[in-house]
C-alpha positions, 0 to 999 in steps of 0.5 A: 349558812342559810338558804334565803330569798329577799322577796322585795330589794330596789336593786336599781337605787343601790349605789355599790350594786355589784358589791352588794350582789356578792355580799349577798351571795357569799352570805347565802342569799339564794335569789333576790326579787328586785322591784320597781316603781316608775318606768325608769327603774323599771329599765334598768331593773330588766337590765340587772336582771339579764346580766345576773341570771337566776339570781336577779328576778325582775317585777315591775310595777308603778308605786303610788307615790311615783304616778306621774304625767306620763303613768299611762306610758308606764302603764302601757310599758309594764303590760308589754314586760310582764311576761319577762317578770316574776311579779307585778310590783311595787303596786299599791296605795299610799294614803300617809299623811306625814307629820306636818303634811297634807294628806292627799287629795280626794283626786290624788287618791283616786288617781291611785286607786285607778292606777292600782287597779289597772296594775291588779288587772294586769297581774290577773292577766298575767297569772303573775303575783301581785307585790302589795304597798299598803302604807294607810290604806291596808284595807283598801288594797286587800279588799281591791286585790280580793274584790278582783279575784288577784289569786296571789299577793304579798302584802310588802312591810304590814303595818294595818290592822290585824282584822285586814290581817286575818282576812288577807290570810284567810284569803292566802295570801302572804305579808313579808317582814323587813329589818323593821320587826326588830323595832317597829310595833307595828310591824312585830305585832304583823309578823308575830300574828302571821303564820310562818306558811304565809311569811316571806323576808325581805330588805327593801333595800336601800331603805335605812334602818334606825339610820343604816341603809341596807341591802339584800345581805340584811335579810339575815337581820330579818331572818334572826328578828323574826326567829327571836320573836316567834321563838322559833330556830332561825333554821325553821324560819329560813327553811319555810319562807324559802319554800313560799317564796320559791312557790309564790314566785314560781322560782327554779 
């Protein structure tokens, strides 16, 4: 059994949230970081997090494709409980255009620039890490997270380029593995390149993979992928992004 961290769960949309809790317990899962993305989860992120002490770390955040009419209302929300966090998250840029859809705007994605950037500023304030959605803009965030002076980042699921890459990790900060690098190229070619002393696991919990929704226990499919592609013990892997994640969070 190993001593594991899922650095990035939405424990507010699991639909069986205390099974899933023991499940990970019982199965080694040492902490988890739970997410938000609007205000509403946000809530109920803090309450999971009171009633499962030093197990449940709560970050905050307003995710890019959930700013809505009232995001300054969130905004204002995350400032005032980012003392009761651990980090400022999910934040970021959602650029995507899905196959058949419209890309944003040019006012939709100023928009979420100005919102991430006001999640940035609050993280620097708040000496708190940054918890980083980059999906088609990787680029773009790193650059704003450098170009603000943020001094930790978790760059969540990597899919950019590996030129963003090296640069984010010469900049120290971190990109996280998910389920993903058993079959995302992308991804695998992230987490291949990426030095284990920058590394973190993840579930993204309740997301599905290859069409089974997952949970915190599912770090362990994360742990074993990324053991097989590095070539590398599965205990090594565990033992290092355990480490980082305790130091990156500042987690007991």
């Amino acid at each position: 059994m190993y001593r594991l961290i899922d650095t990035h769960a939405h424990l507010s949309d699991l639909e069986n949230l205390e099974g899933s809790l023991q499940r990970a317990l019982d199965a080694g899962v040492y902490a988890i970081v739970a997410v938000s993305a609007n205000k509403e989860n946000s809530v109920r992120t803090l309450r999971i997090a009171e009633e499962h002490p030093r197990y449940v770390y709560p970050a905050l955040g307003l995710h890019p494709t959930e700013i809505g009419a009232d995001y300054k209302d969130a905004l204002t929300f995350i400032e005032e409980k980012t003392k009761n966090c651990v980090a400022v998250g999910e934040i970021g840029l959602d650029f995507w255009g899905r196959r058949g859809e419209p890309s944003q705007s040019e006012e939709e994605k100023q928009r979420q620039i100005y919102v991430y950037t006001r999640q940035l500023e609050i993280a620097r304030r708040h000496g708190k890490p940054a918890l980083i959605h980059g999906r088609g803009a990787w680029e773009t965030v790193y650059s704003l997270a450098e170009n603000m002076g943020v001094s930790k980042a978790l760059f969540h699921w990597y899919t950019g380029s590996l030129k963003t890459l090296r640069a984010l990790l010469d900049r120290d900060y971190l990109v996280s593995a998910t389920p993903a690098v058993e079959y995302s190229k992308a991804h695998r070619q992230a987490i291949r390149e990426a030095p284990l002393r920058h590394l973190v696991l993840e579930t993204d919990c309740p997301v599905a993979y290859r069409g089974v929704p997952s949970e915190p226990v599912d770090v362990l499919r994360t742990l074993r992928a990324v053991a097989d592609l590095k070539g590398v013990p599965e205990e090594e892997v565990a033992e290092a992004t355990t480490r980082n994640a305790l130091e990156f969070f500042n987690l007991p």
